[in-house]
Backbone as numpy.savetxt, mean C-alpha at the origin, in Angstrom:
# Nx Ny Nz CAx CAy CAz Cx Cy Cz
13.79 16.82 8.13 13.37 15.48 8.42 13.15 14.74 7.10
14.02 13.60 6.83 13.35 13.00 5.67 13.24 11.15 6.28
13.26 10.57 5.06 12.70 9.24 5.14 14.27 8.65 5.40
14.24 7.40 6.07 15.43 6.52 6.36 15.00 5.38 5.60
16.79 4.87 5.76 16.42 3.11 4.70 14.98 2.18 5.72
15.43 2.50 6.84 13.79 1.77 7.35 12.66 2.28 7.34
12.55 3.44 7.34 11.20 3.93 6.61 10.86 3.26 5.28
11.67 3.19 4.68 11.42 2.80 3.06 11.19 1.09 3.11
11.98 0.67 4.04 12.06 -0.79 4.27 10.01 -1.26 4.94
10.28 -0.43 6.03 8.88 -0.75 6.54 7.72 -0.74 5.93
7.90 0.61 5.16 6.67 0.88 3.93 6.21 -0.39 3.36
7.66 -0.54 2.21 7.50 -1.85 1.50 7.27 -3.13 2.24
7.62 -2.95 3.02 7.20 -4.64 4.22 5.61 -4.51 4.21
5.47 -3.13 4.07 3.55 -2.69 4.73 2.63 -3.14 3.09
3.51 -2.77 2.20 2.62 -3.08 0.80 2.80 -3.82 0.89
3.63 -5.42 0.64 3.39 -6.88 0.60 2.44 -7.35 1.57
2.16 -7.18 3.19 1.16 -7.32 3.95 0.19 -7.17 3.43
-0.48 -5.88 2.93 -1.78 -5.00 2.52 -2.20 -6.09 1.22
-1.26 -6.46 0.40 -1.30 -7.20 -1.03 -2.00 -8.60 -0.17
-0.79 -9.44 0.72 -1.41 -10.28 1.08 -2.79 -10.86 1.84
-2.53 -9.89 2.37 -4.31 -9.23 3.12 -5.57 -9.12 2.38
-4.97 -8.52 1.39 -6.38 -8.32 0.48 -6.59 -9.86 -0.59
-5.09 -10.75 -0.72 -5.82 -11.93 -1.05 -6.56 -12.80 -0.64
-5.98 -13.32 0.27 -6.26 -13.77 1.43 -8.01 -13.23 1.39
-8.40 -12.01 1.32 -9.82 -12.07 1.73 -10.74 -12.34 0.97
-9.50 -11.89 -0.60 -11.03 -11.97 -1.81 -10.58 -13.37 -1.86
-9.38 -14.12 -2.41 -9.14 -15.45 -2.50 -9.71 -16.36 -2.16
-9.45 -16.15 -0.70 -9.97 -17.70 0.45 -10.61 -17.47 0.96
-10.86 -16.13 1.40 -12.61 -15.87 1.64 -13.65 -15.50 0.77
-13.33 -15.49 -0.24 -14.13 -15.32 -1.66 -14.92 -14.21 -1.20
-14.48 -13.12 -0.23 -15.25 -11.94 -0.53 -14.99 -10.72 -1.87
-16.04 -10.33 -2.36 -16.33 -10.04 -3.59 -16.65 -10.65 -4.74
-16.57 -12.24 -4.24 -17.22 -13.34 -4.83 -15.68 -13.84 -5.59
-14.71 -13.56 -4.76 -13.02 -13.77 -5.65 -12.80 -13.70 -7.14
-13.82 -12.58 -7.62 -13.40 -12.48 -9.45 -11.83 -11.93 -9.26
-11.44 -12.52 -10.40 -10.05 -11.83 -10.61 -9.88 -10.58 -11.19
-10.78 -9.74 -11.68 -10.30 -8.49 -11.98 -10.74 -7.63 -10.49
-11.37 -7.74 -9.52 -11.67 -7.69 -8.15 -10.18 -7.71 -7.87
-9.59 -9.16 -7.74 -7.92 -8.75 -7.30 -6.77 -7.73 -7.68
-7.08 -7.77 -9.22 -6.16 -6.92 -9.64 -6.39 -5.29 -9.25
-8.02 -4.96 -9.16 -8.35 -3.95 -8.97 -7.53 -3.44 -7.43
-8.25 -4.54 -6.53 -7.73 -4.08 -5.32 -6.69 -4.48 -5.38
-5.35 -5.28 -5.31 -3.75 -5.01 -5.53 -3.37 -3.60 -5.96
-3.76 -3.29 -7.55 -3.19 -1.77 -7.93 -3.89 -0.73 -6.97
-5.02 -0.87 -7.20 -5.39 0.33 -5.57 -4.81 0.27 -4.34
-4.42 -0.56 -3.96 -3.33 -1.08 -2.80 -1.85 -0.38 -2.99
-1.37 -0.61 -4.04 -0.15 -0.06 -4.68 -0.29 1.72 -4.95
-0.69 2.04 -5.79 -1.04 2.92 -5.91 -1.44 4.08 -4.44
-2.15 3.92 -3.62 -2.74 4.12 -2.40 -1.39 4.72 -1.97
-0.91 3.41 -1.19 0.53 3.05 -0.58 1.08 4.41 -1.26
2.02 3.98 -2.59 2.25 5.07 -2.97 2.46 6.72 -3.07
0.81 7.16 -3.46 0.36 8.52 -3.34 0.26 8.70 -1.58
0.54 8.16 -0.53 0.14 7.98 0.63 1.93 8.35 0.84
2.91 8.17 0.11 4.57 7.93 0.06 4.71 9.35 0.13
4.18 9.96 -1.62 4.65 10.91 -2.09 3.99 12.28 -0.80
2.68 11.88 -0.43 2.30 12.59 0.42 2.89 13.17 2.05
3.65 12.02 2.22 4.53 12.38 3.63 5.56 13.01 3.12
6.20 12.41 2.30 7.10 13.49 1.83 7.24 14.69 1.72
5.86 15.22 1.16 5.79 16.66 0.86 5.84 16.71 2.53
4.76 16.65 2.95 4.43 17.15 4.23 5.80 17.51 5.13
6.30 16.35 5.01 8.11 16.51 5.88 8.41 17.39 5.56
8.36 17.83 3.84 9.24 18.78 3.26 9.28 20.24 3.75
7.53 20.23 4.29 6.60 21.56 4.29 6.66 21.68 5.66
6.97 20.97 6.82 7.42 21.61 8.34 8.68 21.60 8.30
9.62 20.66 7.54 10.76 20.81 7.91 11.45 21.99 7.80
10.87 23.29 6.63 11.46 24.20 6.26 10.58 25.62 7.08
Protein backbone atom coordinates (compact mmCIF):
# COMPACT_ATOMS: atom_id res chain seq x y z
CA UNK A 1 0.00 0.00 0.00
CA UNK A 2 1.54 3.29 -0.72
CA UNK A 3 0.48 6.96 -1.21
CA UNK A 4 -1.35 8.09 -4.63
CA UNK A 5 -1.03 11.46 -6.59
CA UNK A 6 -4.30 12.27 -4.49
CA UNK A 7 -3.11 11.39 -1.37
CA UNK A 8 -0.28 13.77 -1.91
CA UNK A 9 -2.70 16.22 -3.59
CA UNK A 10 -5.15 16.13 -0.56
CA UNK A 11 -2.41 16.38 2.05
CA UNK A 12 -1.15 19.52 0.45
CA UNK A 13 -4.75 20.93 -0.10
CA UNK A 14 -4.91 20.01 3.96
CA UNK A 15 -1.59 22.20 4.74
CA UNK A 16 -2.80 25.39 2.87
CA UNK A 17 -6.30 25.01 4.86
CA UNK A 18 -4.46 24.36 8.36
CA UNK A 19 -2.01 27.61 7.25
CA UNK A 20 -5.15 29.46 6.43
CA UNK A 21 -6.96 28.49 9.51
CA UNK A 22 -4.46 29.35 11.77
CA UNK A 23 -4.39 32.96 10.16
CA UNK A 24 -7.43 33.67 10.02
CA UNK A 25 -7.48 33.03 13.93
CA UNK A 26 -4.37 34.72 15.12
CA UNK A 27 -4.85 37.52 12.28
CA UNK A 28 -8.52 38.51 12.39
CA UNK A 29 -9.23 37.14 15.46
CA UNK A 30 -6.19 38.43 17.07
CA UNK A 31 -6.04 35.32 19.15
CA UNK A 32 -2.64 35.21 20.76
CA UNK A 33 -2.90 38.83 20.62
CA UNK A 34 -1.81 38.40 16.50
CA UNK A 35 2.12 38.92 17.25
CA UNK A 36 3.85 37.93 14.25
CA UNK A 37 6.37 35.65 15.49
CA UNK A 38 3.01 33.75 17.03
CA UNK A 39 2.29 33.31 13.13
CA UNK A 40 5.36 32.19 12.01
CA UNK A 41 5.63 29.92 14.98
CA UNK A 42 2.32 28.38 14.33
CA UNK A 43 2.65 28.20 10.26
CA UNK A 44 6.17 26.20 10.70
CA UNK A 45 4.55 24.01 13.42
CA UNK A 46 1.73 23.54 11.03
CA UNK A 47 4.23 22.56 8.30
CA UNK A 48 6.40 20.70 10.04
CA UNK A 49 3.46 18.69 12.02
CA UNK A 50 1.79 17.99 8.57
CA UNK A 51 4.97 16.73 7.54
CA UNK A 52 6.41 14.39 10.37
CA UNK A 53 2.55 13.31 10.41
CA UNK A 54 3.60 12.37 6.17
CA UNK A 55 6.74 10.64 6.99
CA UNK A 56 4.80 8.79 9.73
CA UNK A 57 2.07 7.05 7.53
CA UNK A 58 4.46 6.12 5.41
CA UNK A 59 6.41 4.11 7.62
CA UNK A 60 3.36 2.68 9.04
CA UNK A 61 2.06 1.56 5.34
CA UNK A 62 5.48 0.34 4.94
CA UNK A 63 5.29 -1.78 8.29
CA UNK A 64 1.72 -3.70 7.51
CA UNK A 65 2.21 -3.73 4.09
CA UNK A 66 5.12 -6.21 4.44
Amino acid sequence: MNFTLIDYTAFGLWILISILISYILVDKLKFFKGDKNVKKVLTWGLILGHLLYLIWKYIFLNLIGN
